[in-house]
Backbone as a ProteinNet text record, in pm:
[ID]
protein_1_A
[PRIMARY]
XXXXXXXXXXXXXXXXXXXXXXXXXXXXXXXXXXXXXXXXXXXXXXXXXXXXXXXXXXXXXXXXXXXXXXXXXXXXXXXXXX
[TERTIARY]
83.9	0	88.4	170	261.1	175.2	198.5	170.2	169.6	296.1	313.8	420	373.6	489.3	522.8	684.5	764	822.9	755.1	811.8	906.3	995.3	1061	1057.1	1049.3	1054.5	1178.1	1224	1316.7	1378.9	1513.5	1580.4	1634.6	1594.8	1639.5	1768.4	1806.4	1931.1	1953.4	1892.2	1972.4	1886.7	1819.9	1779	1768.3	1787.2	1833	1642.6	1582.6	1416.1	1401.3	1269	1247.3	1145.6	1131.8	1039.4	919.6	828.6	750.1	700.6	800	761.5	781.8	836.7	877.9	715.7	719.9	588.7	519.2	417	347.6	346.4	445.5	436.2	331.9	309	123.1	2.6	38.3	-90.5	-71.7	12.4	25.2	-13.9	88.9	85	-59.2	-142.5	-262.5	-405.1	-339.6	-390.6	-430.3	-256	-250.7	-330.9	-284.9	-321.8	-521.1	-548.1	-734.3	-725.4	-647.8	-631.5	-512.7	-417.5	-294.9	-238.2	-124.5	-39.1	90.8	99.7	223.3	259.4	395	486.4	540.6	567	637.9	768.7	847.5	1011.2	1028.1	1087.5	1186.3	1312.7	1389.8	1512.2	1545.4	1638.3	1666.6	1690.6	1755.7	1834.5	1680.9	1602.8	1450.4	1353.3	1410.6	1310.2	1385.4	1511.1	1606.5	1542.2	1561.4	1584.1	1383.1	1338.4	1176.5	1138	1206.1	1201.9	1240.7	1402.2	1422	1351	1283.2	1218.2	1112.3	1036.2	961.4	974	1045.3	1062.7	1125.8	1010.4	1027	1128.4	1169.5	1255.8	1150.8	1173.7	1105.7	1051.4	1052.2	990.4	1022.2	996.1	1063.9	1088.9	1169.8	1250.1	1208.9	1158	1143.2	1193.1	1320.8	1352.9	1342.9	1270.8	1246	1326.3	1400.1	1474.2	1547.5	1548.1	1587.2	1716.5	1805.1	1916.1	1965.2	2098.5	2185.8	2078	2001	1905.1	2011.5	2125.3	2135	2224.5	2272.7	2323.1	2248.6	2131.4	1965.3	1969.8	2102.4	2047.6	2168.9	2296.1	2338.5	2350.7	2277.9	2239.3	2161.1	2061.6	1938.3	2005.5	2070.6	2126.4	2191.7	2267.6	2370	2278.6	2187	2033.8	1986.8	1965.9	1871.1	1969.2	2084	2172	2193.3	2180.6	2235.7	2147
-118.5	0	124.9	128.5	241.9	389.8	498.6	557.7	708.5	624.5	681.8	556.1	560.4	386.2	492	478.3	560.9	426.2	379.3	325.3	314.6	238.9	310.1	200.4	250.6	190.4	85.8	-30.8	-106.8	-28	-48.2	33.6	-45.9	-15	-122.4	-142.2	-251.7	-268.8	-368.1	-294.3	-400.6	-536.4	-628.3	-725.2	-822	-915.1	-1055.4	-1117.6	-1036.6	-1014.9	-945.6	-971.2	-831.1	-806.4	-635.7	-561.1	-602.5	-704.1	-708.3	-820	-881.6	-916.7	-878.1	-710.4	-607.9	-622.5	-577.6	-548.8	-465.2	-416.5	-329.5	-216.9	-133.4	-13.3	60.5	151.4	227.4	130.3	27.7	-48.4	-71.8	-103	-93.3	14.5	169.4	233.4	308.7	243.4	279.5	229.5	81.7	15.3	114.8	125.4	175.3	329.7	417.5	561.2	516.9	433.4	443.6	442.8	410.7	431.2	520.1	533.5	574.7	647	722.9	833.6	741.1	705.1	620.5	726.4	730.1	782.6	718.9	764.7	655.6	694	685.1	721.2	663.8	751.9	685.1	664.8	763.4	741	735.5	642	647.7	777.4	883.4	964.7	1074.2	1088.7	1163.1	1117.8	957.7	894.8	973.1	946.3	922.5	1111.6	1219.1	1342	1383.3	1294.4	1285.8	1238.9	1121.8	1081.7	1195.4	1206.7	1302.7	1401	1455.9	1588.2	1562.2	1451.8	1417.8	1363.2	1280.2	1196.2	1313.1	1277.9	1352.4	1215	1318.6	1210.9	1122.8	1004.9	889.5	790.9	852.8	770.1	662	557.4	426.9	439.5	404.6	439.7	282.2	199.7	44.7	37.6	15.6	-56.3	-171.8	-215.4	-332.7	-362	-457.9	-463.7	-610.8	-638.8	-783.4	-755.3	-623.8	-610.6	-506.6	-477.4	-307.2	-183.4	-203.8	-103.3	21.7	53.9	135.7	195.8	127.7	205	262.8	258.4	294.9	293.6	188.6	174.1	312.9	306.5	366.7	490.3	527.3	663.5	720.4	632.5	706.1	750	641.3	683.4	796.2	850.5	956.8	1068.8	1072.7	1154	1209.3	1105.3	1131.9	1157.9	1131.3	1172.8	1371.3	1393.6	1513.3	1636.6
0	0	0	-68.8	-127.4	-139.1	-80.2	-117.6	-271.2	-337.3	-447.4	-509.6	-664	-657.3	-833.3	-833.2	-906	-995.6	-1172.8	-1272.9	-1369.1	-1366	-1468.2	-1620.7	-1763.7	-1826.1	-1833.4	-1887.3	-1934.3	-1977.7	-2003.9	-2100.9	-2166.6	-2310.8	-2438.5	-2462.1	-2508.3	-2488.5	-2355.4	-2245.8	-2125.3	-2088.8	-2182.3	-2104.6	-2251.3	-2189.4	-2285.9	-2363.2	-2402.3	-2409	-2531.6	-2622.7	-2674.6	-2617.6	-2629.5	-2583.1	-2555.6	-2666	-2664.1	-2528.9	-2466.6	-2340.3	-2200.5	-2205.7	-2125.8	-2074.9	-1899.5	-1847.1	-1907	-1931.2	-1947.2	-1849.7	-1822.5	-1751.6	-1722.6	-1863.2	-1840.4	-1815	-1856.9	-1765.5	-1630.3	-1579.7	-1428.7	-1368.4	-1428.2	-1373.6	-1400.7	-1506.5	-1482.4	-1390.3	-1398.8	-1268.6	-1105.5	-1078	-983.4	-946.9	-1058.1	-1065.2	-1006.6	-1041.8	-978.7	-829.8	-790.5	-623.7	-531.3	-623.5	-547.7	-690.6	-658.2	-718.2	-783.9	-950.3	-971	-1121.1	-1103.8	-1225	-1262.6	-1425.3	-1495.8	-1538.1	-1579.6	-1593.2	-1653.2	-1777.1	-1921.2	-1880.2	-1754.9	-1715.6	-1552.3	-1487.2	-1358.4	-1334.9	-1348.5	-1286.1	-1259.4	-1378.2	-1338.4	-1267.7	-1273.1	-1096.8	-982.1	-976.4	-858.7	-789.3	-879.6	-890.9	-830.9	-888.2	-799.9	-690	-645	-559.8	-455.4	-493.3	-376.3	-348.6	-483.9	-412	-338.3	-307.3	-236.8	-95.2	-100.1	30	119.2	263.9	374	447.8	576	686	741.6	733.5	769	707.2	605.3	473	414.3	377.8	353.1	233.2	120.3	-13	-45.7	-134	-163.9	-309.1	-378.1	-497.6	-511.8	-613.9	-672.9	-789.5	-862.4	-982.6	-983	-1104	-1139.7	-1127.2	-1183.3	-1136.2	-1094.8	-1141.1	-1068.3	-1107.2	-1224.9	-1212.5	-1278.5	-1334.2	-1340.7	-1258	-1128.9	-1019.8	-930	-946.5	-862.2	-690.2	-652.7	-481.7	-447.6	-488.7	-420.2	-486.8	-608.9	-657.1	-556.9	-530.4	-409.7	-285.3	-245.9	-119.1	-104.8	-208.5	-285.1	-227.8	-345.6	-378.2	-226.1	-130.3	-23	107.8	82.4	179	174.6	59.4	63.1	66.7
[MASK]
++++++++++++++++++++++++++++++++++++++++++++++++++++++++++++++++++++++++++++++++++

């Protein structure tokens, strides 16, 4: 029960798949949008850069990812430390 859940597209190129069995992003994130607040992101660094501007102190940060994501865990940490 997230109160805002932040998507990011695949990025082509990085997964041993074609696209056409990539999740469906806007459907999720349209799923979700009927109850709760979800964005979608073409790139990590304009999640990472949203996130931060949002998250207050206390707030729980949850990445999900099959892998490095990009550098995503300790970009955030970077991001929310400063």
């Amino acid at each position: 029960m997230a109160d805002e859940s932040f998507l990011c597209r695949p990025a082509s190129g990085t997964q041993n798949m074609n696209s056409a069995d990539f999740l469906d992003v806007d459907k999720i994130a349209s799923k979700i949008n009927e109850t709760k607040n979800a964005l979608v992101f073409e790139d990590v660094e304009v999640a990472i850069a949203e996130i931060k501007s949002r998250a207050k102190k206390g707030d729980t940060v949850l990445i999900m990812s099959n892998g490095s994501f990009q550098g995503i865990y300790q970009k955030i940490l970077k991001a929310l430390a400063s």
